[in-house]
PyMOL Python script that loads the backbone (N, CA, C, O; Angstrom):
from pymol import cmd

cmd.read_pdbstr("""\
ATOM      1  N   UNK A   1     -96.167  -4.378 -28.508  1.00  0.00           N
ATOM      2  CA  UNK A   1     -95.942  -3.962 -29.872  1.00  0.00           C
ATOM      3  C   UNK A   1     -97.123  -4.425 -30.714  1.00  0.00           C
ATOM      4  O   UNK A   1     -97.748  -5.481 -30.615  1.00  0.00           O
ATOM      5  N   UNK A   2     -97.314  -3.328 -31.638  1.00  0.00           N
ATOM      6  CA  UNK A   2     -98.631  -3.949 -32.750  1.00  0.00           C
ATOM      7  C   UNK A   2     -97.783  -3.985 -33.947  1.00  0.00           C
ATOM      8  O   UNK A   2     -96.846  -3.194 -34.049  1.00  0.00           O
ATOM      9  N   UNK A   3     -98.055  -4.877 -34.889  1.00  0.00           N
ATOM     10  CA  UNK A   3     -98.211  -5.012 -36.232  1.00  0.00           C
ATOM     11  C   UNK A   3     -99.330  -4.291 -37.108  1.00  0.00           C
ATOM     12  O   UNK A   3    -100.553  -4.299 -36.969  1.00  0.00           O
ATOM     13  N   UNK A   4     -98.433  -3.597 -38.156  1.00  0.00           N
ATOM     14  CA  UNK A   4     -99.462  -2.634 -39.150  1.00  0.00           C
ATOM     15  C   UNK A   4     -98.786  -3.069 -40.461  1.00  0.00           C
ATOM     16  O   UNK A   4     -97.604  -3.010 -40.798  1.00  0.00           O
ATOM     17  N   UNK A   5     -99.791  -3.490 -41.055  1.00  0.00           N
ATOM     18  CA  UNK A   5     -99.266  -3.405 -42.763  1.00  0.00           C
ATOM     19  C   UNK A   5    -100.214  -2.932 -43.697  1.00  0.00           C
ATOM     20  O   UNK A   5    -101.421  -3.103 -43.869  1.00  0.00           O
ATOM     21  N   UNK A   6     -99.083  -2.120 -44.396  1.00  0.00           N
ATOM     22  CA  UNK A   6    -100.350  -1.262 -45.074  1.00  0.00           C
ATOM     23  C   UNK A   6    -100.416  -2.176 -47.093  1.00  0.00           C
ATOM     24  O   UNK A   6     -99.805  -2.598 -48.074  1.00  0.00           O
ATOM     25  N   UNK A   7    -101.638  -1.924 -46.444  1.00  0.00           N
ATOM     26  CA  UNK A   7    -101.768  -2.933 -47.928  1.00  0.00           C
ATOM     27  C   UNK A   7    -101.617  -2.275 -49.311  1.00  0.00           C
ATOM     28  O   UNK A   7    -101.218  -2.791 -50.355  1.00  0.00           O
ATOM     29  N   UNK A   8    -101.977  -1.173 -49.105  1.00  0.00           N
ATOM     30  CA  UNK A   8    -102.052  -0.060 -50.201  1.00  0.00           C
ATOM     31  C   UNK A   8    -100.403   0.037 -50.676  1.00  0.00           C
ATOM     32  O   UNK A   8     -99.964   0.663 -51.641  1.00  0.00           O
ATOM     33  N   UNK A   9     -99.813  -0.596 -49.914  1.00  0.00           N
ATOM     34  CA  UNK A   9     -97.810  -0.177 -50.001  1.00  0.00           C
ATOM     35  C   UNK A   9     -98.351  -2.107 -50.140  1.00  0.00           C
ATOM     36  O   UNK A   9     -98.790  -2.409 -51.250  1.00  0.00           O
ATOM     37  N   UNK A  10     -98.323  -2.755 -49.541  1.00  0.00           N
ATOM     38  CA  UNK A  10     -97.997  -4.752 -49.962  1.00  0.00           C
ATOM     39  C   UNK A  10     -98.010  -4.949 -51.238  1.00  0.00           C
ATOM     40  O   UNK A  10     -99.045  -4.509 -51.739  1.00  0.00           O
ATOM     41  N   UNK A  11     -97.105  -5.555 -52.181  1.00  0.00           N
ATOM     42  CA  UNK A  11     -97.115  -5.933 -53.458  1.00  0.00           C
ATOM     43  C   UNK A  11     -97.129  -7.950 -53.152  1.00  0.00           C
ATOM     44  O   UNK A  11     -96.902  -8.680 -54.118  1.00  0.00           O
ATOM     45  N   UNK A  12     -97.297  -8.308 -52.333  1.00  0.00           N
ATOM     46  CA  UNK A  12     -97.247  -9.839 -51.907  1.00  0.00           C
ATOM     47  C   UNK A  12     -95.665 -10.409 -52.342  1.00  0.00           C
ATOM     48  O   UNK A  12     -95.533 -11.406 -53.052  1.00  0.00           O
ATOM     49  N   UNK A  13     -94.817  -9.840 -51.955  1.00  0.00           N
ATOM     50  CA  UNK A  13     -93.339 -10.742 -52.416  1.00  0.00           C
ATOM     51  C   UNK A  13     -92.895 -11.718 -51.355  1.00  0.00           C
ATOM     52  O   UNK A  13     -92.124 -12.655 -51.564  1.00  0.00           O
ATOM     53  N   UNK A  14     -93.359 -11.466 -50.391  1.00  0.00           N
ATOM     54  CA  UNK A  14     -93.634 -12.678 -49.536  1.00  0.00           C
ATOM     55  C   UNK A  14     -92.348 -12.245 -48.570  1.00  0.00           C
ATOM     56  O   UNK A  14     -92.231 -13.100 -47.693  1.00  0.00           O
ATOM     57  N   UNK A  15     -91.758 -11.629 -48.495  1.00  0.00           N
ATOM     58  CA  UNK A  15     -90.225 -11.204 -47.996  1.00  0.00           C
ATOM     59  C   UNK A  15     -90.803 -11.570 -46.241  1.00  0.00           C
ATOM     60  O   UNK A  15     -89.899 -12.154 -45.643  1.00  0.00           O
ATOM     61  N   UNK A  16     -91.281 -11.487 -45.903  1.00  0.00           N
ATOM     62  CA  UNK A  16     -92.193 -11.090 -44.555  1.00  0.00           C
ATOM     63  C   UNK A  16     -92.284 -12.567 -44.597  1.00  0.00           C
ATOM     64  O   UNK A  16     -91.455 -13.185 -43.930  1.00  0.00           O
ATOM     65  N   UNK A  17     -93.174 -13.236 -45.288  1.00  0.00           N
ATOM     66  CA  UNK A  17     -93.171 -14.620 -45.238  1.00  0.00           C
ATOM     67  C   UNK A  17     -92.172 -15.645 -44.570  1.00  0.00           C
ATOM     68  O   UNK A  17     -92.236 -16.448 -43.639  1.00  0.00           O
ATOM     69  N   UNK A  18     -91.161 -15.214 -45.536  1.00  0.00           N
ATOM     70  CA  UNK A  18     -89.672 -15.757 -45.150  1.00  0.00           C
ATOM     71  C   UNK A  18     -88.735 -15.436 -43.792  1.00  0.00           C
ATOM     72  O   UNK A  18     -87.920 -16.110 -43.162  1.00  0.00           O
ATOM     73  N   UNK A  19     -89.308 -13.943 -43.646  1.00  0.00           N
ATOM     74  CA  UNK A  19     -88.187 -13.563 -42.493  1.00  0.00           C
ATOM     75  C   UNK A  19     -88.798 -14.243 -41.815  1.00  0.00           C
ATOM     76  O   UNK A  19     -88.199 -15.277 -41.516  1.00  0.00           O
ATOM     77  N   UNK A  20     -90.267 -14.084 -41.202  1.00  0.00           N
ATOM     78  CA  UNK A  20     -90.752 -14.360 -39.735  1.00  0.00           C
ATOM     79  C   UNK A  20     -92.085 -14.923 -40.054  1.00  0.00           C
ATOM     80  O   UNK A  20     -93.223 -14.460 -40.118  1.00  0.00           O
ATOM     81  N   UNK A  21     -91.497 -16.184 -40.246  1.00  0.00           N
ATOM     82  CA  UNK A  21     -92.992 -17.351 -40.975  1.00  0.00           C
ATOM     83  C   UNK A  21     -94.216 -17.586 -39.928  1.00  0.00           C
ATOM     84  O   UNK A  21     -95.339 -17.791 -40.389  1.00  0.00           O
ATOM     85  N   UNK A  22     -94.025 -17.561 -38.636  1.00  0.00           N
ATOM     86  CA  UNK A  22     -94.354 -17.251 -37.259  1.00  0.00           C
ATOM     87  C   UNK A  22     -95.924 -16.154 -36.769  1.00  0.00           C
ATOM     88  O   UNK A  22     -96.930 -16.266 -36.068  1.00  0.00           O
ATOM     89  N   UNK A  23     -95.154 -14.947 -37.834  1.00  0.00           N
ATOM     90  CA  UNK A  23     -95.657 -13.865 -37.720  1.00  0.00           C
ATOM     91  C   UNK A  23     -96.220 -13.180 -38.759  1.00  0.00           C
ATOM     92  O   UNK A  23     -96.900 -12.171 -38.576  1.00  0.00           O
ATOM     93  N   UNK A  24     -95.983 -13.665 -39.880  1.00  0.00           N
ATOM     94  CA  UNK A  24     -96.335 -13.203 -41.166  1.00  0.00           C
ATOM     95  C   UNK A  24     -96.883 -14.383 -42.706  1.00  0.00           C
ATOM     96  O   UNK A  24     -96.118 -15.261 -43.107  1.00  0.00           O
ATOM     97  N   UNK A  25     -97.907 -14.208 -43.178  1.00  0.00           N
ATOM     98  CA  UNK A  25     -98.533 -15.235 -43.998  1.00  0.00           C
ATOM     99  C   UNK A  25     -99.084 -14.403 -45.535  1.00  0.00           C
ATOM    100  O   UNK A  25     -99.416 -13.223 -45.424  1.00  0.00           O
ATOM    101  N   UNK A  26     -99.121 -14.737 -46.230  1.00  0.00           N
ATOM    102  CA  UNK A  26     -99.836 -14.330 -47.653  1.00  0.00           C
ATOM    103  C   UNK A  26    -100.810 -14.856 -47.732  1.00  0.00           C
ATOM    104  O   UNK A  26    -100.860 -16.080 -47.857  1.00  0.00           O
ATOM    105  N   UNK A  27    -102.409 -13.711 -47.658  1.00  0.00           N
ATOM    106  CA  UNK A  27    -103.915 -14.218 -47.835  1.00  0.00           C
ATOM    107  C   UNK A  27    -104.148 -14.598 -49.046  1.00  0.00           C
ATOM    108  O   UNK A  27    -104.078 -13.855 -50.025  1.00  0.00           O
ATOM    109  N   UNK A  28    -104.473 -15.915 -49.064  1.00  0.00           N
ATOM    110  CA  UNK A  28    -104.977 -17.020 -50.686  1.00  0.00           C
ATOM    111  C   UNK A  28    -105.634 -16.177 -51.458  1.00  0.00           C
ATOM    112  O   UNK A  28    -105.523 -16.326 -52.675  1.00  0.00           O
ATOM    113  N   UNK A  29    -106.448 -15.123 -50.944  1.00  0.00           N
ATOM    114  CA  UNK A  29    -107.413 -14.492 -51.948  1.00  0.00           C
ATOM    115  C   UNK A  29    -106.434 -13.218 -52.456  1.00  0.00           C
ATOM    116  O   UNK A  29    -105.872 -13.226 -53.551  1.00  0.00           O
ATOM    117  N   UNK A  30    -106.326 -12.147 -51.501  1.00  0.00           N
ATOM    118  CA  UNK A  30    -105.588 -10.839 -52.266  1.00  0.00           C
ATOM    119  C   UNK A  30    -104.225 -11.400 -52.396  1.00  0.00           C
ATOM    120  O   UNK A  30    -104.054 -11.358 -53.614  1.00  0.00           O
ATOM    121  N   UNK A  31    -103.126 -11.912 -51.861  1.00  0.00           N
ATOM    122  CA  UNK A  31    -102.286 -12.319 -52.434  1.00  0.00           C
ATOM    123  C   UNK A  31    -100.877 -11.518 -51.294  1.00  0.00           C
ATOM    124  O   UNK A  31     -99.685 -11.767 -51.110  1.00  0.00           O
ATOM    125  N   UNK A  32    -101.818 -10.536 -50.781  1.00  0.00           N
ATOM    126  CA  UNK A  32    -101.396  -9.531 -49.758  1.00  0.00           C
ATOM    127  C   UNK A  32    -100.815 -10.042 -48.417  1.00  0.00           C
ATOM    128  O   UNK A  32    -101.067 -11.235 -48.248  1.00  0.00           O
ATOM    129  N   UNK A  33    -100.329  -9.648 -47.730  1.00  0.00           N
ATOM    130  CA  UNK A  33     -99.001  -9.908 -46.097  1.00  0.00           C
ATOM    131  C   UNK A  33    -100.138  -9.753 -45.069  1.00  0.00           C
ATOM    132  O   UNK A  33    -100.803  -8.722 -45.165  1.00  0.00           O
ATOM    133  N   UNK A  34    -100.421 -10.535 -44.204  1.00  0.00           N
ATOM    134  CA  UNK A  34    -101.385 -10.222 -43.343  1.00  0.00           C
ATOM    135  C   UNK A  34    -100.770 -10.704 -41.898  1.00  0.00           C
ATOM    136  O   UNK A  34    -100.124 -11.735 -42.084  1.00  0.00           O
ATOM    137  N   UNK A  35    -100.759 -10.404 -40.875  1.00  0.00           N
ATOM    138  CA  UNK A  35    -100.150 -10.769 -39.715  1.00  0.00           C
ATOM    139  C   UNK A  35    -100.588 -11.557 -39.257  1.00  0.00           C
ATOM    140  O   UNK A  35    -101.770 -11.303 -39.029  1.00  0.00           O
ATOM    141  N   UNK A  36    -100.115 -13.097 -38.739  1.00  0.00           N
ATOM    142  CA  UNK A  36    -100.837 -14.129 -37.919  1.00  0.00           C
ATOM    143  C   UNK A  36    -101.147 -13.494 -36.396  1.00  0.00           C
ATOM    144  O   UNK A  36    -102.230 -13.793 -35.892  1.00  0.00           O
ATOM    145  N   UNK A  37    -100.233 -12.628 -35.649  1.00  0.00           N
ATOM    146  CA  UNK A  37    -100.209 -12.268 -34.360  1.00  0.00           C
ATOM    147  C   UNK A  37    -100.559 -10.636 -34.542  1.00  0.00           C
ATOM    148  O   UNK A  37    -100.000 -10.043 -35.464  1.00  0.00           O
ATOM    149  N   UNK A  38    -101.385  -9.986 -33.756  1.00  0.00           N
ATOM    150  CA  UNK A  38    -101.610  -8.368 -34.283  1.00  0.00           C
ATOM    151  C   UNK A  38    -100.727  -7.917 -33.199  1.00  0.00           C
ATOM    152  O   UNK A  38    -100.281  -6.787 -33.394  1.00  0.00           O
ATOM    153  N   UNK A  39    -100.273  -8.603 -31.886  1.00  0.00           N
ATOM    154  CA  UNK A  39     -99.837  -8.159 -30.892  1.00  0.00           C
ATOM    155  C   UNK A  39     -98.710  -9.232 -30.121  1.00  0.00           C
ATOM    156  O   UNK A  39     -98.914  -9.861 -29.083  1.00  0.00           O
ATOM    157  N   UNK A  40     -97.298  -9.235 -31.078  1.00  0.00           N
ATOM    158  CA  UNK A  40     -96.499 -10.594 -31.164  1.00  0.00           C
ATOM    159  C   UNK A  40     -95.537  -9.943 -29.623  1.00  0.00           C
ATOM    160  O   UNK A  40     -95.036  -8.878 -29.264  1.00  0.00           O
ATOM    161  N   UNK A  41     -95.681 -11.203 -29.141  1.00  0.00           N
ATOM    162  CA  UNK A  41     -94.810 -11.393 -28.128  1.00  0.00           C
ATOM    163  C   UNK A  41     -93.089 -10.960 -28.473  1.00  0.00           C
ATOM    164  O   UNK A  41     -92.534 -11.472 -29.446  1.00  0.00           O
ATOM    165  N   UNK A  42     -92.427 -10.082 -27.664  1.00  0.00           N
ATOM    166  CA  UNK A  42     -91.032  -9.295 -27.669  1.00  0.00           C
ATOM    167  C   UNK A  42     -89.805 -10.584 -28.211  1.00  0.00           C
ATOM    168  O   UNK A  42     -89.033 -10.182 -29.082  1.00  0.00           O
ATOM    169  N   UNK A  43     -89.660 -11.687 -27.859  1.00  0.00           N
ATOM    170  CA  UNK A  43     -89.255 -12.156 -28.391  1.00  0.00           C
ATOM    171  C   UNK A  43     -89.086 -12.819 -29.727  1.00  0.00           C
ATOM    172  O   UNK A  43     -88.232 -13.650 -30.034  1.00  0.00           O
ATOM    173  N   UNK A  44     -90.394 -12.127 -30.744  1.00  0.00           N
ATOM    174  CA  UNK A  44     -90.393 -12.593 -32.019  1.00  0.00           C
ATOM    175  C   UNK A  44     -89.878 -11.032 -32.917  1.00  0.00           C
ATOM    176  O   UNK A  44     -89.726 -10.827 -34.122  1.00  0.00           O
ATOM    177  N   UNK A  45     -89.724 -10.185 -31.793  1.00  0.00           N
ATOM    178  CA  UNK A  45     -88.455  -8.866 -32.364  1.00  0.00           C
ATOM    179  C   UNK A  45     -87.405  -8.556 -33.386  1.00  0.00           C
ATOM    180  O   UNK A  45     -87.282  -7.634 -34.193  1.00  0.00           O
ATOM    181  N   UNK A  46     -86.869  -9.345 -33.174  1.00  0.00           N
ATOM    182  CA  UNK A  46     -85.717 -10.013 -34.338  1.00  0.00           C
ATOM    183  C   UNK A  46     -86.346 -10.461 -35.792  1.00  0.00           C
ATOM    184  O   UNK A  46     -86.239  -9.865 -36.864  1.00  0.00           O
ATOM    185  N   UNK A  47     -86.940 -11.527 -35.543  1.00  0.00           N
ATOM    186  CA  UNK A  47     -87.672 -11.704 -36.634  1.00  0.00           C
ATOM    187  C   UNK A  47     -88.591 -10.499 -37.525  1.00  0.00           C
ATOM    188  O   UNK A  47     -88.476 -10.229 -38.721  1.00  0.00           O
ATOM    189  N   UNK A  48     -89.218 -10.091 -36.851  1.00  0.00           N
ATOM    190  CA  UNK A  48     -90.147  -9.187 -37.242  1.00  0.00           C
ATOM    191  C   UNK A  48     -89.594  -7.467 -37.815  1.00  0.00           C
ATOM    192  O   UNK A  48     -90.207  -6.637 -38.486  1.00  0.00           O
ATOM    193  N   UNK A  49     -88.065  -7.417 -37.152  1.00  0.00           N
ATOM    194  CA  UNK A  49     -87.491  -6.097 -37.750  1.00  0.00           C
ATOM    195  C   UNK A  49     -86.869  -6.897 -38.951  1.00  0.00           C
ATOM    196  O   UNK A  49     -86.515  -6.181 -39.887  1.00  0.00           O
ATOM    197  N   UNK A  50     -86.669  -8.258 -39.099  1.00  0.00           N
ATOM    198  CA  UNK A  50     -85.550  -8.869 -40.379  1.00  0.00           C
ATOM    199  C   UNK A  50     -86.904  -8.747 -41.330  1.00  0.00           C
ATOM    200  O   UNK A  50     -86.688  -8.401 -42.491  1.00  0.00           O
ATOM    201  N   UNK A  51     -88.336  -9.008 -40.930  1.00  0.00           N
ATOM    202  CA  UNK A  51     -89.292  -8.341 -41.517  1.00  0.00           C
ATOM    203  C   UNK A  51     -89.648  -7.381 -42.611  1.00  0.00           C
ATOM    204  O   UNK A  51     -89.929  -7.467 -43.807  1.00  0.00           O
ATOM    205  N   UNK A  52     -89.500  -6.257 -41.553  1.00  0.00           N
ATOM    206  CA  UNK A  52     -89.825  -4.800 -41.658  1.00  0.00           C
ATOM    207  C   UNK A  52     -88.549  -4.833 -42.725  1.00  0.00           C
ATOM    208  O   UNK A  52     -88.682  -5.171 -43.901  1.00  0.00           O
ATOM    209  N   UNK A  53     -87.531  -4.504 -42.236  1.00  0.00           N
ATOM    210  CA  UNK A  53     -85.725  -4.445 -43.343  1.00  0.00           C
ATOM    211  C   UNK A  53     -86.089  -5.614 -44.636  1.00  0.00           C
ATOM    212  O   UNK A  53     -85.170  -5.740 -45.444  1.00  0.00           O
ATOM    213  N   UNK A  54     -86.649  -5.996 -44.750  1.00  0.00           N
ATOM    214  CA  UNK A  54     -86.391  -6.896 -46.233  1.00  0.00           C
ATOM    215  C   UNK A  54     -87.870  -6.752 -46.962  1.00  0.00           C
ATOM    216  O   UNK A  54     -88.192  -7.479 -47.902  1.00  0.00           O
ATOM    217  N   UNK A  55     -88.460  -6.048 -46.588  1.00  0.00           N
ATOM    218  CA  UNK A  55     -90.188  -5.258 -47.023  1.00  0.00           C
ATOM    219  C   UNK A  55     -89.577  -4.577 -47.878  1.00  0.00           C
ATOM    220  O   UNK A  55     -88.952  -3.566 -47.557  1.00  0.00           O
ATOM    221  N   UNK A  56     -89.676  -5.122 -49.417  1.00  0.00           N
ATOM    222  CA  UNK A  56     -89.303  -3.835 -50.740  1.00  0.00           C
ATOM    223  C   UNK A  56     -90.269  -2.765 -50.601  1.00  0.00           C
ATOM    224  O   UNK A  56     -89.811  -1.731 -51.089  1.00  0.00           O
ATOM    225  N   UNK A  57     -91.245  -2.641 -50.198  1.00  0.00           N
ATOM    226  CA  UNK A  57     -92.552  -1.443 -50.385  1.00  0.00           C
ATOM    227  C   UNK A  57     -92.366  -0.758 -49.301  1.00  0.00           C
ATOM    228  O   UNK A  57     -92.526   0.450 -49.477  1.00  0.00           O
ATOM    229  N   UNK A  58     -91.953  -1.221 -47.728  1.00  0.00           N
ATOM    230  CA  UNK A  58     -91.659  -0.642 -47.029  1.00  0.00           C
ATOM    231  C   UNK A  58     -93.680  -0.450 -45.987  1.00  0.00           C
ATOM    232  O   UNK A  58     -94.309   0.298 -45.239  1.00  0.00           O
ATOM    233  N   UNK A  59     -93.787  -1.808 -46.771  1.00  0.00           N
ATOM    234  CA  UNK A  59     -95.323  -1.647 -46.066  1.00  0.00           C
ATOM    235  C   UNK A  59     -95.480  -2.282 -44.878  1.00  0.00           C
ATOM    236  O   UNK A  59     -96.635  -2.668 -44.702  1.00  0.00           O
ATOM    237  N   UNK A  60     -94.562  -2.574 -43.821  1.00  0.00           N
ATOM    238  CA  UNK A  60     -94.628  -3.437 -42.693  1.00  0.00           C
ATOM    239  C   UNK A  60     -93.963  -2.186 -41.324  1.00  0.00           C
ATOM    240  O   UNK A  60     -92.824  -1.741 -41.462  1.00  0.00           O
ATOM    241  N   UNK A  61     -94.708  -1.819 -40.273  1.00  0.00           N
ATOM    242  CA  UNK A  61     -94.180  -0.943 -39.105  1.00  0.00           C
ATOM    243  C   UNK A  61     -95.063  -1.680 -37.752  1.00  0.00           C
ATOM    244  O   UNK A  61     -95.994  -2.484 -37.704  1.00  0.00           O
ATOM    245  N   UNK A  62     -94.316  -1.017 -36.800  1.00  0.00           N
ATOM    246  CA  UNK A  62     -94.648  -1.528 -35.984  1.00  0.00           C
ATOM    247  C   UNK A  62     -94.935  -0.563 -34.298  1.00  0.00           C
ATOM    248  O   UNK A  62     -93.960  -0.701 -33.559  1.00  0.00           O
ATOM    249  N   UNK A  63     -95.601  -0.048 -33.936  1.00  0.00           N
ATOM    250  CA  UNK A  63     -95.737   0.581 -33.056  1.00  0.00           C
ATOM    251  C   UNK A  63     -95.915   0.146 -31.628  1.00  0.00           C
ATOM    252  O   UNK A  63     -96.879  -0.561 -31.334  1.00  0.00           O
ATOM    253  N   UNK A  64     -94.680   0.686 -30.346  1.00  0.00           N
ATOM    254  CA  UNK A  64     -94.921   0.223 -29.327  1.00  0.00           C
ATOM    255  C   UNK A  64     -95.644  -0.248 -28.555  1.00  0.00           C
ATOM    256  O   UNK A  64     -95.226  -0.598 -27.451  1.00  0.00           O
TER     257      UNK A  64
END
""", "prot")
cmd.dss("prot")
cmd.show_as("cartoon", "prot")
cmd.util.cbc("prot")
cmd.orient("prot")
């Protein structure tokens, strides 16, 4: 699985932050969701769809 976030949709609410702290961080400079892992191991799944589902912009997907 890859991680894609589209920044042009990221407003930085950090929602991503919270679900899957693991997998997801806010860059000091843009303020924006950036992925710690581009290619997260299947067991951080869970986390990463509680992710995607609590993304107000809907800027977090993930392709097989």
């Amino acid at each position: 699985m890859q991680i894609h976030i589209d920044l042009g949709k990221c407003c930085g609410y950090g929602n991503c932050v919270l679900a899957a702290p693991d997998v997801f961080a806010l860059d000091d400079v843009s303020n924006l969701a950036v992925a710690l892992v581009t290619e997260p191991d299947e067991a951080l799944r869970p986390a990463i769809d509680r992710a995607i589902d609590e993304c107000p912009t809907e800027a977090i997907t993930t392709v097989a």
